[in-house]
DRENDO-1510 file (C-alpha; in Angstrom, 1 decimal, always signed):
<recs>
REC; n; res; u; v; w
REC; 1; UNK; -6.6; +11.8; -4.8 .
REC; 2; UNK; -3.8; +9.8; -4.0 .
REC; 3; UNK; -2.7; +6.7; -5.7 .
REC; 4; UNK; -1.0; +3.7; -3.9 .
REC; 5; UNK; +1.2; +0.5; -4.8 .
REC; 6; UNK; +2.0; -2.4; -2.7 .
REC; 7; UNK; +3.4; -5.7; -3.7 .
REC; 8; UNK; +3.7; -8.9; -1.1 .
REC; 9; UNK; +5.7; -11.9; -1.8 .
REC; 10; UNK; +7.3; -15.2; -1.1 .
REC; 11; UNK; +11.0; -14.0; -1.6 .
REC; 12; UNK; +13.0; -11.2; -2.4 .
REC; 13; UNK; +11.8; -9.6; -5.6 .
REC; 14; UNK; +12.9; -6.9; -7.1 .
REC; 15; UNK; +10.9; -3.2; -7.2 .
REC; 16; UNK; +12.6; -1.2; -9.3 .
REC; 17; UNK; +10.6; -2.2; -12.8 .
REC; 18; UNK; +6.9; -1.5; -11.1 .
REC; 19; UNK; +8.2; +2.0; -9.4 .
REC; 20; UNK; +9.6; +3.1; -12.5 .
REC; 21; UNK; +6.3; +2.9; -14.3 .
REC; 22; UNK; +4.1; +4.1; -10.7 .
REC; 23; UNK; +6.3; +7.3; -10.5 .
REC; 24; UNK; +5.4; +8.2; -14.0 .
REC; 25; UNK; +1.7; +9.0; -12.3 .
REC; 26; UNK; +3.7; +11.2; -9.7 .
REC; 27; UNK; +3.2; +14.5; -11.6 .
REC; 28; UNK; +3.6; +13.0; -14.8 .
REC; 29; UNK; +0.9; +10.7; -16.3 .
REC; 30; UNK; -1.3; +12.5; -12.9 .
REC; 31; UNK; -1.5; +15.4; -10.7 .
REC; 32; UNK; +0.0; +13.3; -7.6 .
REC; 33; UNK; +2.8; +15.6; -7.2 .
REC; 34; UNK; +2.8; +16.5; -3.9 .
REC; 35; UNK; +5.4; +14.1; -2.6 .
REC; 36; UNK; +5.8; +10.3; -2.0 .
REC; 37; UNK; +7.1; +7.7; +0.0 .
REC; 38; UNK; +7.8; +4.3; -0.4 .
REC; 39; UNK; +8.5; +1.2; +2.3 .
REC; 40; UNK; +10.4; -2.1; +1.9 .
REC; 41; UNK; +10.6; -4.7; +4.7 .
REC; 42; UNK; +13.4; -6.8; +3.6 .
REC; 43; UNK; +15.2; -10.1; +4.9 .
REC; 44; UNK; +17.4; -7.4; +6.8 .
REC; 45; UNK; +14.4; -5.2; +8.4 .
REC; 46; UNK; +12.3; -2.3; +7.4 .
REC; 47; UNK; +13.6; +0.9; +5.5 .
REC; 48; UNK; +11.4; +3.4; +4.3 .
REC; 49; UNK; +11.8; +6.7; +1.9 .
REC; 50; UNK; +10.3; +10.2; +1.4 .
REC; 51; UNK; +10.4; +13.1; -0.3 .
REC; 52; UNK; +8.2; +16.2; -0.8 .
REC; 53; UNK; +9.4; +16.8; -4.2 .
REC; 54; UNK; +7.1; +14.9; -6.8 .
REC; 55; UNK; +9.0; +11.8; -8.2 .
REC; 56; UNK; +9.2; +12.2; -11.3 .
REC; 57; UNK; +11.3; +16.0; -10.8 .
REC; 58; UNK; +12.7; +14.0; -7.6 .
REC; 59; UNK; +16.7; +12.2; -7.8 .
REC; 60; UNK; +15.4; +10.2; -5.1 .
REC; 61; UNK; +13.1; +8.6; -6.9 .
REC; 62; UNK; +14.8; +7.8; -9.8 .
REC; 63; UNK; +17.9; +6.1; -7.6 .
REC; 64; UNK; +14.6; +4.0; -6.1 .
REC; 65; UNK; +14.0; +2.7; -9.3 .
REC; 66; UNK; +17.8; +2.5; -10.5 .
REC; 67; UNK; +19.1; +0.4; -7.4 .
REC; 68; UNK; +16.7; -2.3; -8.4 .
REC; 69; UNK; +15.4; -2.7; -4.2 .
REC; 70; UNK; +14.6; -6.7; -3.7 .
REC; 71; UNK; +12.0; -7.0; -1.1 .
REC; 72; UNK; +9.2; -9.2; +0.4 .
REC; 73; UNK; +7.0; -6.5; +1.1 .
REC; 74; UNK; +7.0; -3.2; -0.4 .
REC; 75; UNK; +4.2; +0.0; +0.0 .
REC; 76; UNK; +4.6; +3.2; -2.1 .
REC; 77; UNK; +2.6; +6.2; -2.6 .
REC; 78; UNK; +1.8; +9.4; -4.3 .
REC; 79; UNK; +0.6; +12.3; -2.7 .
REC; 80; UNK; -2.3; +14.3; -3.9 .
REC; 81; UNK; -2.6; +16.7; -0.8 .
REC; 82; UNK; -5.8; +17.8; +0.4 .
REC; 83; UNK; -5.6; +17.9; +4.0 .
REC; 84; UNK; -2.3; +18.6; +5.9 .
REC; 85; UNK; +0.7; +21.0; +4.3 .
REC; 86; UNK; +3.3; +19.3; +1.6 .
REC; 87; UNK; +5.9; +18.3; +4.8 .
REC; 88; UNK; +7.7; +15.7; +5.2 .
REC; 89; UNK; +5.8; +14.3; +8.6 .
REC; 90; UNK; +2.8; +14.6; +5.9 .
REC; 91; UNK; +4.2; +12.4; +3.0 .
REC; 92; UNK; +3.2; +8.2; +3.7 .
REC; 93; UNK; +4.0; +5.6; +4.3 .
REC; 94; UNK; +3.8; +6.4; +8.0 .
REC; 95; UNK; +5.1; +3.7; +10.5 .
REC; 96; UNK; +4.7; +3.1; +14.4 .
REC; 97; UNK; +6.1; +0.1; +16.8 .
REC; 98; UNK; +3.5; -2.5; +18.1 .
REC; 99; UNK; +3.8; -5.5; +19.7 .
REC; 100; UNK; +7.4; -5.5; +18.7 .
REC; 101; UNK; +6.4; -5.1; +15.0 .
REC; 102; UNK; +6.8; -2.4; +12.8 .
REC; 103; UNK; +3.4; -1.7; +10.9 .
REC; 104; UNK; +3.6; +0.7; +7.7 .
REC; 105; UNK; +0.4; +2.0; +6.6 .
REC; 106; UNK; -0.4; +4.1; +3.3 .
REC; 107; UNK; -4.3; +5.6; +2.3 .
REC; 108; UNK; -6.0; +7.4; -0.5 .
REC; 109; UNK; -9.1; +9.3; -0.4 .
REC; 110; UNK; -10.2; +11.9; +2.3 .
REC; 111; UNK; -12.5; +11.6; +5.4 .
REC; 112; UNK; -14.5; +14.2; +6.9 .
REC; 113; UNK; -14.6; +14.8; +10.6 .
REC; 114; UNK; -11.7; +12.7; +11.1 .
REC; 115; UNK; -10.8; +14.3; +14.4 .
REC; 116; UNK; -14.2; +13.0; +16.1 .
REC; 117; UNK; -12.0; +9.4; +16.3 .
REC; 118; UNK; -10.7; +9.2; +19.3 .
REC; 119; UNK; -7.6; +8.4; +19.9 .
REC; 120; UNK; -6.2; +6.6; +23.1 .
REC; 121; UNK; -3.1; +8.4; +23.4 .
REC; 122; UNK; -0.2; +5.3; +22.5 .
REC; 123; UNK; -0.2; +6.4; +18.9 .
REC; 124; UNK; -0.3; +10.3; +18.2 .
REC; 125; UNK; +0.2; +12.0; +14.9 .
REC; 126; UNK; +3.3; +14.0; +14.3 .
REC; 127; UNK; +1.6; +15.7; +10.8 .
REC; 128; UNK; -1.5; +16.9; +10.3 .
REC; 129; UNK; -3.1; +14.9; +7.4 .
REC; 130; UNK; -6.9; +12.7; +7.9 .
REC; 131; UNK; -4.5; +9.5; +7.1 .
REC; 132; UNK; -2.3; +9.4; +9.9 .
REC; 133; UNK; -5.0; +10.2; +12.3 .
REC; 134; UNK; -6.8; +7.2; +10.9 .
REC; 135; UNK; -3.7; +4.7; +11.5 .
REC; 136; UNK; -3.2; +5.4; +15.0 .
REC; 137; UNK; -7.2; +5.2; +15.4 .
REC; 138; UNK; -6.3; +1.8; +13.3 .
REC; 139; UNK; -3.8; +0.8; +15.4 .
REC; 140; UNK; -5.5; +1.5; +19.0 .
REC; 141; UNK; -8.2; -1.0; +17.7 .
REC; 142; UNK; -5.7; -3.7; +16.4 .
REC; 143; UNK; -3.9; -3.3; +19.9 .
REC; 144; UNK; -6.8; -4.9; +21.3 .
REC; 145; UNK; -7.0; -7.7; +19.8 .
REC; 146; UNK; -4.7; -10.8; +18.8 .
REC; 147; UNK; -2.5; -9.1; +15.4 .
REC; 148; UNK; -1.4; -13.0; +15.4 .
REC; 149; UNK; -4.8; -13.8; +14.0 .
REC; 150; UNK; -4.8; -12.8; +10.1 .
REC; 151; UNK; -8.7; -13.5; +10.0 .
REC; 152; UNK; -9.6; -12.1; +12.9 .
REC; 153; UNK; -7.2; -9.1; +11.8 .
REC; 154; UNK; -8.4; -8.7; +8.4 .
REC; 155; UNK; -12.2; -8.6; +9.8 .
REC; 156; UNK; -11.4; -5.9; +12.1 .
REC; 157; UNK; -10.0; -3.9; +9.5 .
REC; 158; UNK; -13.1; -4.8; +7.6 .
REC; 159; UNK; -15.3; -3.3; +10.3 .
REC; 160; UNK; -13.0; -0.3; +10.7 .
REC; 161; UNK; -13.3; +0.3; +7.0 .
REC; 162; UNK; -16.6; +0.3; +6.5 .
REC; 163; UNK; -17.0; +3.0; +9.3 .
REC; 164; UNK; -14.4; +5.0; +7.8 .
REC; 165; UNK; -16.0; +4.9; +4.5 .
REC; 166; UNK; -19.0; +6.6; +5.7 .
REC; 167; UNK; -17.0; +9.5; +6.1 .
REC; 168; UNK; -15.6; +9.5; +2.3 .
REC; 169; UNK; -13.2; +7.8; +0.5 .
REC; 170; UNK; -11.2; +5.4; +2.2 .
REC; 171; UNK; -8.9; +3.0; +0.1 .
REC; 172; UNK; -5.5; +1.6; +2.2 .
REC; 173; UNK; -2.9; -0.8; +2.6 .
REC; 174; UNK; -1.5; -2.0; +6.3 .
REC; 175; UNK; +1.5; -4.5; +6.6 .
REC; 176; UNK; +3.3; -5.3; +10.2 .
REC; 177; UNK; +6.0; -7.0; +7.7 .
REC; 178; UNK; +4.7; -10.4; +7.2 .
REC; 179; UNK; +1.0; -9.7; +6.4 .
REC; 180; UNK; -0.4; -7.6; +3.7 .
REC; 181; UNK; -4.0; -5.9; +4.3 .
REC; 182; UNK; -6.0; -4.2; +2.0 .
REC; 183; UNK; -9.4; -2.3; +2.3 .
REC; 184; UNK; -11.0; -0.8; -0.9 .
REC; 185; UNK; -13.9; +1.7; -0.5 .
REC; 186; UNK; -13.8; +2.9; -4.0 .
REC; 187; UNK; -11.4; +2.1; -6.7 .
REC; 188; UNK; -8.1; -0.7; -5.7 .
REC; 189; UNK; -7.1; -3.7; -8.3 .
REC; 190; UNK; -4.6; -6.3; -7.8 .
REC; 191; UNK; -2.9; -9.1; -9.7 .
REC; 192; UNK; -0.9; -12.2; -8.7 .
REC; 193; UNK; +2.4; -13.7; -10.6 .
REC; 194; UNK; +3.8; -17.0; -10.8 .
REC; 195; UNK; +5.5; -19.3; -13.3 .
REC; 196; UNK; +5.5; -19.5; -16.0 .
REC; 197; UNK; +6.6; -15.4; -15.9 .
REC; 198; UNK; +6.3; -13.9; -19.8 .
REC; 199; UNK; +7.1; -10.6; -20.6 .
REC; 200; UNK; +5.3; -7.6; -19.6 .
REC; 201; UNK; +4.9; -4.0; -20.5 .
REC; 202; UNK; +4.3; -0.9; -18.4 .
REC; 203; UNK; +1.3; +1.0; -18.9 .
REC; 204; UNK; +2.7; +4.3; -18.3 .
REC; 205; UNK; +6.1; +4.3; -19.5 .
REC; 206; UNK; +6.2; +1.3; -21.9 .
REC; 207; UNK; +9.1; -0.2; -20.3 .
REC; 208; UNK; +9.3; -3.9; -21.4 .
REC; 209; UNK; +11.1; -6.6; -19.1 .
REC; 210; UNK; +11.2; -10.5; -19.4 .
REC; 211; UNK; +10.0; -11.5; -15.7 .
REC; 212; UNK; +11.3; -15.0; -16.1 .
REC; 213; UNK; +14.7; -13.9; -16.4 .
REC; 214; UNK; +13.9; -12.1; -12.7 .
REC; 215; UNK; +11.5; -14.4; -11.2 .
REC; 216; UNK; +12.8; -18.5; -10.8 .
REC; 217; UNK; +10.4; -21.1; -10.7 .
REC; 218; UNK; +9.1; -21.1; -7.0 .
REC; 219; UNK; +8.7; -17.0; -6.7 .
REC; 220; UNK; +4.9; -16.0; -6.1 .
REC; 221; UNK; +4.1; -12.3; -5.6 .
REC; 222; UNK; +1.2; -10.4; -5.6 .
REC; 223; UNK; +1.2; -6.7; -6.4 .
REC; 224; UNK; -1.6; -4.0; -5.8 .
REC; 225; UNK; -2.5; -1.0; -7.2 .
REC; 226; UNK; -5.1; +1.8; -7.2 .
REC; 227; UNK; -5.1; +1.2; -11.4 .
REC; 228; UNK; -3.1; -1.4; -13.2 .
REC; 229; UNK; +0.7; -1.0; -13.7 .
REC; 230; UNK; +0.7; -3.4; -16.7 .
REC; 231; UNK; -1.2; -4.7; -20.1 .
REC; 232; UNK; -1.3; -8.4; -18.4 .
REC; 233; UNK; -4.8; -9.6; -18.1 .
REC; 234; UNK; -4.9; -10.8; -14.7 .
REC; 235; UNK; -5.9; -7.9; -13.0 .
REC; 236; UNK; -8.7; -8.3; -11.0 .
REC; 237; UNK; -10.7; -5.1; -9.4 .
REC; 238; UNK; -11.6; -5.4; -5.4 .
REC; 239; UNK; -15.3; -4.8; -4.8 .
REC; 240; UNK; -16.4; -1.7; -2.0 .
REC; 241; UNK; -16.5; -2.8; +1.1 .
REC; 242; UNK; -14.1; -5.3; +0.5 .
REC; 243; UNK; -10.9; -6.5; +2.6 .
REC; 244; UNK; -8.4; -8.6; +1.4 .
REC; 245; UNK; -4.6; -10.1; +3.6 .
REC; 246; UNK; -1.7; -11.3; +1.4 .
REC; 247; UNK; +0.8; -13.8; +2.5 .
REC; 248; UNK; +4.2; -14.9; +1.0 .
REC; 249; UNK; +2.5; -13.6; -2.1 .
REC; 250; UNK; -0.7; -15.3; -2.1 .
REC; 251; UNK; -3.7; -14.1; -1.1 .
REC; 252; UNK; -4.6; -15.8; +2.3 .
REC; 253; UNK; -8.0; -14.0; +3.7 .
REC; 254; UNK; -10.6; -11.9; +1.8 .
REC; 255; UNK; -13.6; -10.2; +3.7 .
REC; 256; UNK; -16.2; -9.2; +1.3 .
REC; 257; UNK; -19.7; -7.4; +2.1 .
REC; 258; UNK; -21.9; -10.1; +1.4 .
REC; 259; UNK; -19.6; -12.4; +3.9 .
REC; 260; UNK; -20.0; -9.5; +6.8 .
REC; 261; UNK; -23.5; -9.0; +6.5 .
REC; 262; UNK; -24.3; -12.8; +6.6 .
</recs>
């Protein structure tokens, strides 16, 4: 399957140190080579990325990780294809307008009968992979409701994902650029940073770097991952079933199953 990497946080941090290391798992340290994509929103608006070369063969990826991209939010991913041609209108993050917002949305795992969700039309696919399907389901249910509300929104979500889970694997992060959702249905971990930084090594390509010399005192951020990125010990795994919002880098809502069953 797929992997995915997502970061949220109070200001501008820079990207380049965790995609160097996630690439490494795009045909490299794992068989995700069947493209990526990767998503910043940014002070100055959303920009997004894609190739359906695997990153670590692909130039584009390796400039992603040389420019050093600062960025409040950021969403990457690695394709493992199993449903849907390697094409570009394939490769995530996929993005639509709503409400005047721009939502990204990346997933990992594979549903079966996908096409039974029905769809109302606003938000169509333009590939023809299980995920993107699923966002404009996603996104029809989100557009009846207040997006305003993270709670509300991150209970939705909940819902969604727990029906989307019955039909496989369904692990995914959402963001309309100043909120952060999660939704775990297997495997996701994620890990939160603040002062006082120290120094931290990748996992997969060893890469040391000294966050405090990034990161001044005030800077909180939060990254995500479908397996840790680094040998710090603050990685925490999300439970099945369990939905989580980040905001400004802190983690501001968390569904879990116990709390929707109650």
């Amino acid at each position: 399957m797929c992997e995915l990497l997502g970061m949220s946080a109070n200001q501008p941090v820079n990207t380049g140190f965790s995609w160097r290391g996630f690439k490494q798992r795009g045909g490299c340290d794992g068989p995700h080579c069947d493209g990526f994509g990767i998503g910043f929103y940014r002070r100055d608006g959303y920009h997004d990325f894609h190739d359906v070369r695997a990153a670590i063969d692909s130039p584009l990826a390796e400039l992603l990780g040389q420019d050093d991209i600062a960025a409040l939010i950021m969403m990457g991913h690695l394709r493992h294809a199993n449903e849907g041609g390697v094409e570009i209108q394939n490769t995530y993050p996929f993005t639509r307008e709503m409400e005047g917002r721009h939502w990204c949305y990346t997933m990992q795992g594979q549903l079966e009968g996908f096409e039974a969700l029905k769809l109302s039309g606003r938000f169509t696919p333009l590939g023809s992979t299980d995920g993107e399907h699923v966002f404009c389901w996603l996104l029809d249910q989100l557009a009846q409701q207040d997006c305003d509300d993270v709670s509300a929104t991150c209970e939705l979500l909940a819902q969604c994902g727990d029906q989307l889970a019955q039909m496989g694997v369904f692990n995914m992060m959402l963001s309309d650029g100043r909120v952060l959702y999660t939704y775990c249905s297997k495997k996701m971990c994620w890990l939160t940073r603040r002062a006082p930084f120290g120094t931290v090594t990748s996992l997969d390509n060893g890469e040391h770097i000294d966050l405090a010399s990034r990161c001044d005192s005030a800077t909180v951020y939060t990254l995500l991952a479908t397996n840790p990125l680094t040998n710090e010990s603050g990685w925490q795994d999300m439970h099945p079933g369990e939905a989580m919002a980040f905001c400004d880098g802190e983690q501001c809502d968390v569904i879990t199953p116990q709390a929707m069953s109650a």
